[in-house]
Backbone as ProteinMPNN parsed JSONL, in Angstrom:
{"seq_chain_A": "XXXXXXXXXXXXXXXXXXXXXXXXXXXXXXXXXXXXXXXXXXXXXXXXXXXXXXXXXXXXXXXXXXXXXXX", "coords_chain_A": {"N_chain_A": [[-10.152, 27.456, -0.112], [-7.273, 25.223, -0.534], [-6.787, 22.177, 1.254], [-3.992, 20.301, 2.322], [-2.703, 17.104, 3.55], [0.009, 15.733, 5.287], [2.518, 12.753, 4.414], [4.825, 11.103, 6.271], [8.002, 9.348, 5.242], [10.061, 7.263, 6.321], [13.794, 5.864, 4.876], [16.252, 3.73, 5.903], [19.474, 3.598, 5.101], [21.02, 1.327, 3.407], [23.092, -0.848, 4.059], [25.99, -3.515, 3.85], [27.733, -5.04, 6.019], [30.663, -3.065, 6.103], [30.411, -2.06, 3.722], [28.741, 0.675, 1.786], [25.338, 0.684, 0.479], [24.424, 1.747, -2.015], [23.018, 1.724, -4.119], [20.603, -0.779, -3.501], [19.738, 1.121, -1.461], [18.537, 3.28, -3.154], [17.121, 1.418, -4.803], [14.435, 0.709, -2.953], [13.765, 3.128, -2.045], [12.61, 3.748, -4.543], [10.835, 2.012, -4.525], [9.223, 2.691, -2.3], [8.171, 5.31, -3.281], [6.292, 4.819, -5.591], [5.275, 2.722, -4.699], [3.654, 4.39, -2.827], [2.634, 6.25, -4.379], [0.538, 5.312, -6.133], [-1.417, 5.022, -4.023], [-2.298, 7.405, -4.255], [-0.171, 9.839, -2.986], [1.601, 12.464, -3.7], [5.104, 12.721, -4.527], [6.68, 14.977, -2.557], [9.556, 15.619, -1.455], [12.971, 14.888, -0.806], [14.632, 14.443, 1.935], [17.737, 14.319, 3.607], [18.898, 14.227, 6.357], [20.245, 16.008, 9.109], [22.937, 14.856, 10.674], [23.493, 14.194, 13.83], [25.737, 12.846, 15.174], [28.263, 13.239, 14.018], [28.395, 15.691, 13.411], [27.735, 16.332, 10.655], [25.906, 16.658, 7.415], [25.058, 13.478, 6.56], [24.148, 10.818, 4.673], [22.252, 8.6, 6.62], [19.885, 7.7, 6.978], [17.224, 8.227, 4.687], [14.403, 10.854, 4.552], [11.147, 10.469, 2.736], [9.171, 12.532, 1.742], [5.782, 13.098, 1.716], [2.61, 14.113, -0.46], [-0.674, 15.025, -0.391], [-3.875, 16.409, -1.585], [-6.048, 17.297, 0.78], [-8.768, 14.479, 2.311]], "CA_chain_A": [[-8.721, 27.243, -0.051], [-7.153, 24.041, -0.755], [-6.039, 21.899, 2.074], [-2.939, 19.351, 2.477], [-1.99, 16.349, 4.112], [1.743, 14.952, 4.299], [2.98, 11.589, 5.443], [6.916, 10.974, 6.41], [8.61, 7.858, 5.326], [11.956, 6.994, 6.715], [14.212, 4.757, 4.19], [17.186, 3.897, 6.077], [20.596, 3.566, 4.169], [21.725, 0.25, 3.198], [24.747, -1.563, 4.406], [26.5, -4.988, 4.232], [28.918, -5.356, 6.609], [31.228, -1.58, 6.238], [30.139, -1.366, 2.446], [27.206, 0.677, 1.609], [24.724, -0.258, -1.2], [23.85, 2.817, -2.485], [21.784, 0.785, -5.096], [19.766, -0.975, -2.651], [18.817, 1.876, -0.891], [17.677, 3.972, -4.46], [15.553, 0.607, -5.163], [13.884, 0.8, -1.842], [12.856, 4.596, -2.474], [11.625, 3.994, -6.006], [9.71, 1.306, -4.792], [8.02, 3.544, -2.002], [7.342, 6.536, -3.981], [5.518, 4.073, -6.586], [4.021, 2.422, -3.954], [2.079, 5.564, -2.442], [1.425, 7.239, -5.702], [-0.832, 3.898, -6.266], [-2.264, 5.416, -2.679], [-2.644, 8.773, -4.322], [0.485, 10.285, -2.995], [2.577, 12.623, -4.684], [6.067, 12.862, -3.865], [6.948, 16.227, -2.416], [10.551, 15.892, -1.097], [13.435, 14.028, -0.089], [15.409, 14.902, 2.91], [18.731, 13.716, 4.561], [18.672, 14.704, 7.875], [21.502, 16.259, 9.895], [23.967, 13.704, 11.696], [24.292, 14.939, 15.356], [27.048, 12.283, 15.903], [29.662, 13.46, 12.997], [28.081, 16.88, 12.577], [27.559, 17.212, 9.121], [24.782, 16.394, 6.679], [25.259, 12.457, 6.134], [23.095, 9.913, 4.545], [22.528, 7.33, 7.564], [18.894, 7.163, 6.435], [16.097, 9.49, 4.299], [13.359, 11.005, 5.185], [10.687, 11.063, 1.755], [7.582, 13.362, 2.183], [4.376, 12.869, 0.448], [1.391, 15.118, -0.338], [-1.821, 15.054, -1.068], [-4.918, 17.446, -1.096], [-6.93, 16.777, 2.044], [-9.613, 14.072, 1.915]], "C_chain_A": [[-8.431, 25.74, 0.09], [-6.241, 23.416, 0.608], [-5.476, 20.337, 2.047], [-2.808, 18.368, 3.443], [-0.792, 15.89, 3.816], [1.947, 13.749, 5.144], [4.447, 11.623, 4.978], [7.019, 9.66, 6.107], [9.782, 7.903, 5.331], [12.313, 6.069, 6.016], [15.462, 4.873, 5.114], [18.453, 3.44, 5.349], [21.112, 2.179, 4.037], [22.481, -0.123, 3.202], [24.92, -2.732, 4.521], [27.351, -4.672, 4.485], [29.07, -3.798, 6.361], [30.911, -0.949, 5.099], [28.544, -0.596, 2.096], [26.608, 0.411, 0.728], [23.756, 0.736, -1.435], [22.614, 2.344, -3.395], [20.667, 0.309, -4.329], [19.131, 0.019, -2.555], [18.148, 3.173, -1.99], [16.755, 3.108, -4.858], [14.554, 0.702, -4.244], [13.311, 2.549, -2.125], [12.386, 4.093, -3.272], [10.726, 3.423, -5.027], [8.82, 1.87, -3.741], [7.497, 4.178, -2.309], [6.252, 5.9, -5.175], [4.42, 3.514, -5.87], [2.927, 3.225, -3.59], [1.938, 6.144, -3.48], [0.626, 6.107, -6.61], [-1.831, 4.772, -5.218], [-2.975, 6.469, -3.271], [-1.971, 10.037, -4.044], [1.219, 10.717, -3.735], [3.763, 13.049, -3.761], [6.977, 14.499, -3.555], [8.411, 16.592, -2.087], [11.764, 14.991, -0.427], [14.452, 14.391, 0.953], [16.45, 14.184, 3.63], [19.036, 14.387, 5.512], [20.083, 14.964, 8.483], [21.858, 15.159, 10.566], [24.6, 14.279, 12.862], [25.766, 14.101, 15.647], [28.26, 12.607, 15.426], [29.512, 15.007, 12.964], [28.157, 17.643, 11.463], [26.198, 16.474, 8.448], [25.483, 14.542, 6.257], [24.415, 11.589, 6.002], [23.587, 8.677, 5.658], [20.719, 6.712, 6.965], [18.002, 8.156, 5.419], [15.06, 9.307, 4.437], [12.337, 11.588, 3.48], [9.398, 11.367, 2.711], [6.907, 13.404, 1.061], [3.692, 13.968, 0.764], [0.338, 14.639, -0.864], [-2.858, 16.38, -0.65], [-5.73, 16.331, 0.19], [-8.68, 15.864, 1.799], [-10.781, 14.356, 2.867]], "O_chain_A": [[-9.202, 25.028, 0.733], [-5.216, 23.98, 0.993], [-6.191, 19.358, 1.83], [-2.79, 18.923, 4.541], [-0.368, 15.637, 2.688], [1.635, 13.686, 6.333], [5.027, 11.955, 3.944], [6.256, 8.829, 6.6], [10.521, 8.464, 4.523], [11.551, 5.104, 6.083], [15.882, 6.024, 5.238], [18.088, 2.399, 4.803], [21.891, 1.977, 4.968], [23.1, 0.088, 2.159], [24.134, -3.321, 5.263], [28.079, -4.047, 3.715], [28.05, -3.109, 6.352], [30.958, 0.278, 5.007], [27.461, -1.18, 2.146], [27.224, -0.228, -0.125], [22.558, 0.669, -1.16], [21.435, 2.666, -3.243], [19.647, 0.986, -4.449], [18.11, 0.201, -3.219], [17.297, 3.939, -1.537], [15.667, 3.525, -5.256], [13.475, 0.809, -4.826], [12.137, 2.721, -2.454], [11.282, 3.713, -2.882], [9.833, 4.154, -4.598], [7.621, 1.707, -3.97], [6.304, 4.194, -2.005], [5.386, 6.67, -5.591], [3.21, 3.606, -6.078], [1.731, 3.045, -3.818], [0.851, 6.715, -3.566], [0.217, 6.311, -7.753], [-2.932, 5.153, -5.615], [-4.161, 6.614, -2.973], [-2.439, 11.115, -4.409], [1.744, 9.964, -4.556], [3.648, 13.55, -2.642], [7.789, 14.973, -4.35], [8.723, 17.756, -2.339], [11.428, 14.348, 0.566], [15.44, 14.77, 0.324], [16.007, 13.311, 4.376], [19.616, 15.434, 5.225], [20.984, 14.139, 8.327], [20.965, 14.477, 11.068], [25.746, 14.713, 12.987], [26.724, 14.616, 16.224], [29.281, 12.406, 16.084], [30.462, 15.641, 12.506], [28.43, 18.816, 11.208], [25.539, 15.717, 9.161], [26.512, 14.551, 5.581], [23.741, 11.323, 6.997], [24.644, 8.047, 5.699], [20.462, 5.554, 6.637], [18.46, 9.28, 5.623], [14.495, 8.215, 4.496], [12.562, 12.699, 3.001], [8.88, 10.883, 3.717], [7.206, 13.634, -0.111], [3.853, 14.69, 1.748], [0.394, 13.835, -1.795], [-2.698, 17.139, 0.306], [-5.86, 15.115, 0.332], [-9.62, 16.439, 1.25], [-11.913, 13.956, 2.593]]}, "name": "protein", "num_of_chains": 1, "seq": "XXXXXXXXXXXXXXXXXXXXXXXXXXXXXXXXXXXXXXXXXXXXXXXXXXXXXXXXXXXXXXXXXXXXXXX"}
């Protein structure tokens, strides 16, 4: 049976000043998910995490998850 490792990487959301920079923070992913699938990572998922302070689903940062088979 085949076994998995995953690593978490937190990108947090990009802001100047009150504006956000949605752009920024999509270059900043690419360039991690490129980075670890150099490592050997493949990219399994991207997650925006609940916002306890507003209570709703809001990008403040994301959470990508990698995989690989187990070395």
């Amino acid at each position: 049976m085949k076994k998995y490792e995953y690593k978490f990487v937190e990108i947090p959301k990009k802001e100047n000043g009150r504006k956000t920079r949605a752009g920024d923070t999509f270059e900043e992913c690419k360039e991690v998910i490129l980075m670890e699938a150099e490592k050997g990572w493949r990219l399994k998922q991207i997650v925006i995490p609940f916002n306890e302070k507003t209570g709703i689903y809001a990008a403040i940062n994301y959470q990508v998850i990698f995989e690989r088979e187990a070395q």
